[in-house]
C-alpha positions as CSV (number, residue, x, y, z in Angstrom):
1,X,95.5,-88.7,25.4
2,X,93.9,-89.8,28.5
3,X,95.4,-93.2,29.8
4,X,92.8,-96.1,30.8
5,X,92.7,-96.4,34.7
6,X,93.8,-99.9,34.8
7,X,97.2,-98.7,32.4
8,X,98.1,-96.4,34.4
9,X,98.1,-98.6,37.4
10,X,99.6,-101.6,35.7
11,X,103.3,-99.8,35.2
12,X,103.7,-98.5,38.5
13,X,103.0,-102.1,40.1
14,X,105.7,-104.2,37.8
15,X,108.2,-101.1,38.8
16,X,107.4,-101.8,42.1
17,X,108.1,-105.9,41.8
18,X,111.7,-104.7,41.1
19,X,112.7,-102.8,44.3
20,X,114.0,-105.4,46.4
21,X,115.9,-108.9,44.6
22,X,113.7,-111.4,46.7
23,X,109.7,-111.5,46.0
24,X,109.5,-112.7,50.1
25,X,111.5,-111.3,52.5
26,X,110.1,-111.5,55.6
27,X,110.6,-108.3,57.7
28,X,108.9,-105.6,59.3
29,X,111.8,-102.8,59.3
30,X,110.9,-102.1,55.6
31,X,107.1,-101.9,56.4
32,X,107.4,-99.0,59.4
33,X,109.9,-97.4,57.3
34,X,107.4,-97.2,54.6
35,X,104.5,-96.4,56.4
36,X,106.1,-93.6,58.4
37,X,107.5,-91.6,55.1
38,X,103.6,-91.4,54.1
39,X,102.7,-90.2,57.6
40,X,101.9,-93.2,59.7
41,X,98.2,-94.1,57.6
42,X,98.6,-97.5,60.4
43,X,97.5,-95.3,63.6
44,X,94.5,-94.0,61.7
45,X,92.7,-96.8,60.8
46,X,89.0,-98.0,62.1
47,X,88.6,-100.9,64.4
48,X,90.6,-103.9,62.7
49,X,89.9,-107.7,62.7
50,X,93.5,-109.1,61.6
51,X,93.3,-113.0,60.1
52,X,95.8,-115.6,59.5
53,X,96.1,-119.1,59.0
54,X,96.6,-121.4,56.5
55,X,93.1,-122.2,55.0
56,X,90.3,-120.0,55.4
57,X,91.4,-116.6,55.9
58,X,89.8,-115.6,52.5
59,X,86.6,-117.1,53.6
60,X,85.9,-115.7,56.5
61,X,87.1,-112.4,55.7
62,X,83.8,-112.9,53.2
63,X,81.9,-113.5,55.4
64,X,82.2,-111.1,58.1
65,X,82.2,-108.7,55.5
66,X,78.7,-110.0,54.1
67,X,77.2,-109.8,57.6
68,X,79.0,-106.3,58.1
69,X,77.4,-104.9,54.8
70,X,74.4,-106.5,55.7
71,X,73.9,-104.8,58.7
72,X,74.7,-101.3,57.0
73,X,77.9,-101.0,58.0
74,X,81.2,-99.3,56.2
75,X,83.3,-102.3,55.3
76,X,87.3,-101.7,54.5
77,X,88.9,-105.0,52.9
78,X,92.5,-105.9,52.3
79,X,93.3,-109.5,50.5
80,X,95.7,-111.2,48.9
81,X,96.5,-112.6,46.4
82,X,94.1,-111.7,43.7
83,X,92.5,-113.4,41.1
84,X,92.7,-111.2,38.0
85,X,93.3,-107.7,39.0
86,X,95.3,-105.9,41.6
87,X,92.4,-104.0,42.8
88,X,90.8,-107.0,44.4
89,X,92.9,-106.3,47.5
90,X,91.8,-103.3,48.5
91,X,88.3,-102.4,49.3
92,X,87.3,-99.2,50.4
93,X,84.2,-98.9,52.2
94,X,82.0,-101.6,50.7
95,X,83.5,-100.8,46.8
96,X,86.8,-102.0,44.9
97,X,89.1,-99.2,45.0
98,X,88.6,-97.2,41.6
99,X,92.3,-97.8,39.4
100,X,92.8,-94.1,39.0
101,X,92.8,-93.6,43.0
102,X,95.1,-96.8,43.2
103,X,97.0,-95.6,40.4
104,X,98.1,-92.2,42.8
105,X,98.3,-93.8,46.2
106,X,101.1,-96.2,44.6
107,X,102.8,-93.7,43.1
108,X,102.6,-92.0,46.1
109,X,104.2,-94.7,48.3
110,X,106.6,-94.9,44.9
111,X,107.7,-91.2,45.4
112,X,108.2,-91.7,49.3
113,X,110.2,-94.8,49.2
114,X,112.7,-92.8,47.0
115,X,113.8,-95.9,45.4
116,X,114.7,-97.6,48.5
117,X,114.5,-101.6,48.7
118,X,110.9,-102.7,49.6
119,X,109.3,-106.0,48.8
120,X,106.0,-105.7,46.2
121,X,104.1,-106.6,48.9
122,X,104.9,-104.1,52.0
123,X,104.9,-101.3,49.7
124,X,101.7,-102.0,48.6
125,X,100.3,-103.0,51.9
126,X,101.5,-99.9,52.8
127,X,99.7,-98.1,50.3
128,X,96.3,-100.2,51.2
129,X,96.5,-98.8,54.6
130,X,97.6,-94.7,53.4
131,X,94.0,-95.6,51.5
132,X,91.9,-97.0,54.1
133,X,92.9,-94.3,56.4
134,X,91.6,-91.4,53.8
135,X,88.3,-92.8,53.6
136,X,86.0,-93.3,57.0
137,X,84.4,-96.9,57.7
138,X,83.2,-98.9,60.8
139,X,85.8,-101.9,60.4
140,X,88.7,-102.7,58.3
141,X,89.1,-106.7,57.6
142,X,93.1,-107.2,57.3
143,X,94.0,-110.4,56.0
144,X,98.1,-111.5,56.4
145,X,99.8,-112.4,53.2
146,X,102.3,-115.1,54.7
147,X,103.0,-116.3,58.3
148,X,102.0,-113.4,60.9
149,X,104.5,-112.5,63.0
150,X,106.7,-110.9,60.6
151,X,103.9,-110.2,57.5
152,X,104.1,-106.9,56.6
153,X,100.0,-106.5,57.8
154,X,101.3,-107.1,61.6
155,X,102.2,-103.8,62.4
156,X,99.4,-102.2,64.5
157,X,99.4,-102.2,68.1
158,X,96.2,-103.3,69.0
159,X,93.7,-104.6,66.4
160,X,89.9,-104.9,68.0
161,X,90.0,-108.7,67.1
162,X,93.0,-111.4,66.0
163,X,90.9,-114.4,64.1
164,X,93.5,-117.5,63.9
165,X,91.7,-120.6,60.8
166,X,92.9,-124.0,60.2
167,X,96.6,-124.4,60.3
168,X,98.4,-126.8,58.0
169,X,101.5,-127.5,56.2
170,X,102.0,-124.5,53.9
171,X,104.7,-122.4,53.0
172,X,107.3,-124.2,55.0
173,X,110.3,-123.2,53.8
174,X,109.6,-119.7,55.4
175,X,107.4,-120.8,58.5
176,X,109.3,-124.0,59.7
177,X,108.6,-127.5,59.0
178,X,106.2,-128.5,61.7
179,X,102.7,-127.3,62.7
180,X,104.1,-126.3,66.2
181,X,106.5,-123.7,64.6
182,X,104.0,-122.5,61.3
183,X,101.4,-121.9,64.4
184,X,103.8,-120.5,66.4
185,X,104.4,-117.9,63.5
186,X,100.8,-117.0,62.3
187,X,100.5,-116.4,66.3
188,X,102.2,-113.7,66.1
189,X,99.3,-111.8,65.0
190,X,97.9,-111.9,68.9
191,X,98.4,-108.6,70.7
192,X,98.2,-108.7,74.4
193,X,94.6,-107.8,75.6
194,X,93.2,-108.1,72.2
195,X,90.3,-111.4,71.6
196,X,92.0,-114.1,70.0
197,X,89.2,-115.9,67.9
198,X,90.4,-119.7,67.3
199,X,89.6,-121.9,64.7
200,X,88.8,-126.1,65.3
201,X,92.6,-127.5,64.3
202,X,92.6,-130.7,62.8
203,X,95.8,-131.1,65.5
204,X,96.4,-130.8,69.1
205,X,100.1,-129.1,68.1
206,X,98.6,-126.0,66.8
207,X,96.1,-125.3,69.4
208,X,98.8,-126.2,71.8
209,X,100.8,-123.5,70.2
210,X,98.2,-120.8,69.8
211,X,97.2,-121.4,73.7
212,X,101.1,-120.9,75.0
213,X,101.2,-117.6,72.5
214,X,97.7,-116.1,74.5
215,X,99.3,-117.0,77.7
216,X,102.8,-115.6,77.2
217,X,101.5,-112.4,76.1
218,X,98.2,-112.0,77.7
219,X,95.1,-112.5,75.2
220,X,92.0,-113.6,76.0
221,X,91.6,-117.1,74.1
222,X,88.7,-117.7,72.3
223,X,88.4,-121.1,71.0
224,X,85.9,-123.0,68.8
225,X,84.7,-125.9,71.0
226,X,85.0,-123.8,74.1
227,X,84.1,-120.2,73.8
228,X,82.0,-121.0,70.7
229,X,80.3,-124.1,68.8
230,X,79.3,-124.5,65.3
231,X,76.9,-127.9,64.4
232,X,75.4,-128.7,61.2
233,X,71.4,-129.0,61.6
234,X,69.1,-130.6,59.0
235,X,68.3,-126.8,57.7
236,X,71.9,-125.1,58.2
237,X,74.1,-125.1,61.3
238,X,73.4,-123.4,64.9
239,X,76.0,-120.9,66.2
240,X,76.1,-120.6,70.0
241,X,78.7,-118.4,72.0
242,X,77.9,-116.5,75.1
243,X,76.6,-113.1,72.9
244,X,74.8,-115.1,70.2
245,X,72.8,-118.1,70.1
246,X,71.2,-118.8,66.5
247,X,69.8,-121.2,64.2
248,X,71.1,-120.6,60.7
249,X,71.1,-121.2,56.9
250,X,73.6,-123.1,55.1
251,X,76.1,-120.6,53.9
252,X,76.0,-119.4,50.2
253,X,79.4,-120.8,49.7
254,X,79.6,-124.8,49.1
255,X,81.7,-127.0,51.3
256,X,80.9,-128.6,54.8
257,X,83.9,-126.3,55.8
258,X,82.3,-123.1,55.3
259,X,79.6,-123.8,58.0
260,X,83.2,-123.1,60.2
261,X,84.8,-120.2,58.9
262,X,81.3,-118.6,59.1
263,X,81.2,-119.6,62.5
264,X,85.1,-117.7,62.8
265,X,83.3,-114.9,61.4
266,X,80.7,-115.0,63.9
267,X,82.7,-115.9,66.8
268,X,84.7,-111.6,65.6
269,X,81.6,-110.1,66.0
270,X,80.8,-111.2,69.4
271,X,84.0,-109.0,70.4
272,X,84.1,-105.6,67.5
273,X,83.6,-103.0,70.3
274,X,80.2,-101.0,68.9
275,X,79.4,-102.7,66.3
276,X,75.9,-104.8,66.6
277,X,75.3,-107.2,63.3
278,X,71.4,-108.8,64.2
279,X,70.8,-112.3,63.2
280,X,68.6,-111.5,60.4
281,X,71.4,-109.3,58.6
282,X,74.1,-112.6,59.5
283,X,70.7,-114.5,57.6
284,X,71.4,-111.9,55.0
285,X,75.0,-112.2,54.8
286,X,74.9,-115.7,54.4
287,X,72.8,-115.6,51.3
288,X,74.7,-113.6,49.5
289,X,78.4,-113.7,50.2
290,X,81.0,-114.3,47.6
291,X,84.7,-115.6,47.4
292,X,85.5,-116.5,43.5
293,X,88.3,-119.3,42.9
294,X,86.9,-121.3,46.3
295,X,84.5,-124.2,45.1
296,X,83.0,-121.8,42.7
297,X,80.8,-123.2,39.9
298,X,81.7,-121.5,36.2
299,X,78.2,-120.8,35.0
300,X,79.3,-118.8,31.5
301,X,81.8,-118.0,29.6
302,X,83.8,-119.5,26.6
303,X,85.0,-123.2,28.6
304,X,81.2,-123.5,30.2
305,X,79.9,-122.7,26.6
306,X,81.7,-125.9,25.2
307,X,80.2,-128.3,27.9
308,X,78.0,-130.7,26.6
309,X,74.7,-131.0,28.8
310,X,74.1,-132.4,32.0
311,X,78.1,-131.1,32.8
312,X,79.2,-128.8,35.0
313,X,82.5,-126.5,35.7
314,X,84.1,-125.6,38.6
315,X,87.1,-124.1,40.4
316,X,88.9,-124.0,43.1
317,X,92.4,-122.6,44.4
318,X,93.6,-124.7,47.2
319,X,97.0,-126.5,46.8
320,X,97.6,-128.2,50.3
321,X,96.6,-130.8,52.2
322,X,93.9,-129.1,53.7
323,X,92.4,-127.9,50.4
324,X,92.5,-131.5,49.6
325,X,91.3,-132.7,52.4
326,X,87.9,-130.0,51.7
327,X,88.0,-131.0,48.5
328,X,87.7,-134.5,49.3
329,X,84.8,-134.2,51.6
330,X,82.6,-132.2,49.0
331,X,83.5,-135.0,46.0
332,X,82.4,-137.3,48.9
333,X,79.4,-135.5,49.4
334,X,78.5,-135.1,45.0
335,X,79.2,-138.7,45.0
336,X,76.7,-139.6,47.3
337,X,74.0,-136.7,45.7
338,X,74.0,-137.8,42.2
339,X,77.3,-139.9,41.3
340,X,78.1,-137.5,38.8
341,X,81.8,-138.5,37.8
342,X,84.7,-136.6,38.8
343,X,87.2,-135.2,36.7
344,X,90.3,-132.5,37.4
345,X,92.0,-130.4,35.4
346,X,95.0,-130.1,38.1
347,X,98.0,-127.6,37.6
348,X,100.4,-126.6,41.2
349,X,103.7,-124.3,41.6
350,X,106.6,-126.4,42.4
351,X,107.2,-125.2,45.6
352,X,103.9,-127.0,47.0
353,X,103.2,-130.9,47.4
354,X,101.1,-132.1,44.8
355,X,100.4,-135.7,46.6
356,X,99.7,-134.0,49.7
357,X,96.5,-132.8,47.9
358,X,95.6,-135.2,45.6
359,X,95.9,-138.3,48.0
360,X,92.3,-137.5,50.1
361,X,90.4,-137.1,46.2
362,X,92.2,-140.2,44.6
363,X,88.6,-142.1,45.6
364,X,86.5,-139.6,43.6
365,X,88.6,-139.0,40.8
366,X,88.1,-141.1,37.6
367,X,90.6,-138.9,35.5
368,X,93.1,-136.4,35.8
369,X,94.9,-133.9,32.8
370,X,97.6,-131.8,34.7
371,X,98.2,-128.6,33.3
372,X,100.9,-125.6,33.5
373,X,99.9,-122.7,35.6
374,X,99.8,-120.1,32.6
375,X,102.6,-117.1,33.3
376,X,104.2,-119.0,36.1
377,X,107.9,-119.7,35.8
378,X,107.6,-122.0,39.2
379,X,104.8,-124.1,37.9
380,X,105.0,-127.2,38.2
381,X,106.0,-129.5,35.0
382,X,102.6,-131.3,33.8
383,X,104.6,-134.8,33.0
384,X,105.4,-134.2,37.2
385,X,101.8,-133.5,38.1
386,X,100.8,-136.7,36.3
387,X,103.2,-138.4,37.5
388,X,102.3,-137.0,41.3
389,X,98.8,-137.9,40.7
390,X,99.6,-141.6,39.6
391,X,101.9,-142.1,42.1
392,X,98.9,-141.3,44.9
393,X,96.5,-144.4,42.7
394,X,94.8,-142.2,40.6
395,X,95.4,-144.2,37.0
396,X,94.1,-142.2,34.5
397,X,96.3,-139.3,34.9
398,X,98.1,-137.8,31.7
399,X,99.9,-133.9,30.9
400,X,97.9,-131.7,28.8
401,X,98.9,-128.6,26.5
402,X,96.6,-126.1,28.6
403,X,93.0,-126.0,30.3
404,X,91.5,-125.8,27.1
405,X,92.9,-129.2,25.1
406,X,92.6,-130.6,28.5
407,X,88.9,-129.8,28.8
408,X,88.7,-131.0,25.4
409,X,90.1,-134.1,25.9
410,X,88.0,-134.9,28.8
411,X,84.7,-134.7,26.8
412,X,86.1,-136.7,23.8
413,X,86.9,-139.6,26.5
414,X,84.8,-139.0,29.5
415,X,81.5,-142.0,28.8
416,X,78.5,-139.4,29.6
417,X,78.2,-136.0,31.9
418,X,81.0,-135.0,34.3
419,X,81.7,-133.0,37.1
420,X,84.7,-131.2,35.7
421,X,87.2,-129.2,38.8
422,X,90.0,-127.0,37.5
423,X,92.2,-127.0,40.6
424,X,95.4,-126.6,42.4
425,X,96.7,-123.2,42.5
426,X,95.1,-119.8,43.0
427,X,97.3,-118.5,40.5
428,X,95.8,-121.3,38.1
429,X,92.0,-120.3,39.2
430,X,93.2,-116.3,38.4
431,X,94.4,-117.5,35.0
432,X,90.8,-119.4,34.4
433,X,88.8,-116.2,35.5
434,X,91.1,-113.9,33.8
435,X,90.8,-115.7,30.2
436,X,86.8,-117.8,30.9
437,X,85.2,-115.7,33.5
């Protein structure tokens, strides 16, 4: 019998989830160890822009992809997490990679670990990069999974470009409790000699941090405000840096914020060594780029399908402060459009701080059904996220069964059409997609 592609992967990743007893275990021993018993696939790799941060690596990592592709150029593409499928991570060349080639290069990595403990995620970075080194391209776009300085992605000498996005408070128990010491950590990332792209900070502590890092070790700094400029225009924004200067289209993704991290994106380009991206393919890039699970509007499916007309569906993955904060500004924005109401279907792992983001969309929100994030142990308890979302002034807050019953009981109360946002958790938006999409 021949197995389906996506069985045959599916085994050899939950075997993997149980070679070492911690899920994050931040190290790079295990990582080189890893990648040198499958030959090293980390010096082979095509000129790399490596991204962390706390919001916005996703995003930009679409972007400069769209603009790549645009321009004709072979993209590589490792993310994380994913929404439904493990195969999301890795692109190879411009395409997902297929499940019966992910299928082998993990039981590869499987076979050369010997059984040895490994976290889920360094083995299969490790198997992303044995992948993207088997298969040519012009750039590989290397997102972290957590911090920098000791994520199992930091392991290449010199990267043709480090990108650093908006750091906030995420993740704290591993990176440290101020933005000082997570921007000191997602630093890491800088290599000495290697352009440091820099993000607009929403504090003077983090740029502070990222400018003492470039210093210490020697890489040229370059900051948004300084080196480059992003300004909204009545069409789009304007980019200007000393490479580029260009009047642009509002990106395809929604959000005030994107108009940023496509200005990140931008900023990477003025400094990939041979690669040239013209402004009409960025135009191009623009129109078309995707990022499910970020402000993205459910247009089928079996949840849209129920909506009475004049409603509309949407989702979005963001669980901190900054997410909020984003999340805020766009209600802002709808409110002022067409004063549709707001309504969220809200569901957060219990290791992140649900009044954190709640408190900048209390304004916008006239009613809130919290939700358990479906196949999470550390989900937080719905009674809790009501409770968090009623402590922050949002009254109408109340625990619901599931996304369905509390989709349900948002059109049996709501008085006319709503703006419904499923939100709080990536793993939530996965869920959504995985079982609506």
């Amino acid at each position: 019998m021949i197995v389906p592609s996506a069985e045959r992967a599916d085994p050899v990743l939950d075997r993997l989830k149980h070679l070492h007893p911690k899920v994050i275990d931040l190290s790079l021993g295990r990582t080189f160890r890893m990648l040198e018993a499958v030959g090293s696939p980390h010096l082979r790799l095509p000129p790399t822009v490596h991204v962390a941060g706390t919001n916005g690596k996703g995003s930009t990592i679409a972007f400069l992809r769209a603009f790549l592709e645009a321009a004709g150029k072979r993209v590589h593409v490792y993310t994380s997490p994913h929404l439904v499928r493990f195969h999301e991570r890795i692109r190879l060349a411009g395409k997902l990679i297929p499940d019966d080639h992910l299928a082998e290069i993990l039981e590869e990595c499987e076979t050369a670990n010997q059984g040895q403990p490994i976290t889920y995620f360094e083995i299969t970075t490790a198997a992303a990069m044995l992948a993207f080194s088997r298969v040519p391209a012009d750039v590989l776009l290397l997102e972290t999974g957590l911090g920098g300085r000791l994520d199992s992605t930091n392991v290449l000498d010199r990267p043709a470009v480090t990108a650093l996005t908006r750091i906030s408070y995420d993740h704290t128990q591993f990176l440290g409790d101020t933005l000082t010491a997570i921007a000191g950590e997602k630093a890491g990332i800088m290599k000495p000699g290697v352009p440091a792209v820099v993000a607009p900070q929403p504090e003077d502590e983090a740029m502070a941090a990222f400018r003492a890092k470039a210093q210490e070790i020697g890489a040229p700094l370059f900051a948004a405000g300084e080196a480059w400029t992003v300004v909204p225009t009545a069409t789009g924004f304007r980019f200007d840096s000393p490479a580029r200067g260009v009047d642009l289209p509002l990106p395809g993704l929604p959000g005030a914020h994107q108009i940023v991290n496509a200005g990140v994106a931008l900023a990477c380009l003025d400094h990939l060594p041979g690669i040239r991206v013209p402004d009409e393919a960025v135009a191009r890039g623009l129109a078309t780029v995707e990022w499910p699970g970020r402000l993205q509007r459910l247009t089928r499916g079996p949840l849209v399908d129920r909506l009475p007309p004049g409603w509309e569906l949407w989702l979005d993955g963001g669980h901190n402060d900054s997410a909020g904060e984003v999340l805020g500004a766009q209600a802002a924005r709808w409110r002022r459009e067409d004063g549709l109401p707001l309504t969220l279907i809200f569901g957060m792992l219990a290791t992140k701080e649900p009044t954190d983001f709640l408190r900048p969309l209390k304004a916008h929100v006239t009613m809130l059904r919290a939700v358990a994030v479906p196949g999470e142990e550390a989900s937080l308890a719905p009674g809790d996220a009501a409770d968090a979302a009623r402590a922050v002034g949002i009254a109408d807050a109340a625990a619901s069964s599931g996304v369905e019953a509390a989709l349900a009981e948002v059109m049996a109360r709501a008085a006319g059409p709503t703006r419904v946002m499923i939100c709080g958790s990536l793993y939530l938006a996965g869920a959504v997609l995985a079982r609506h999409g």
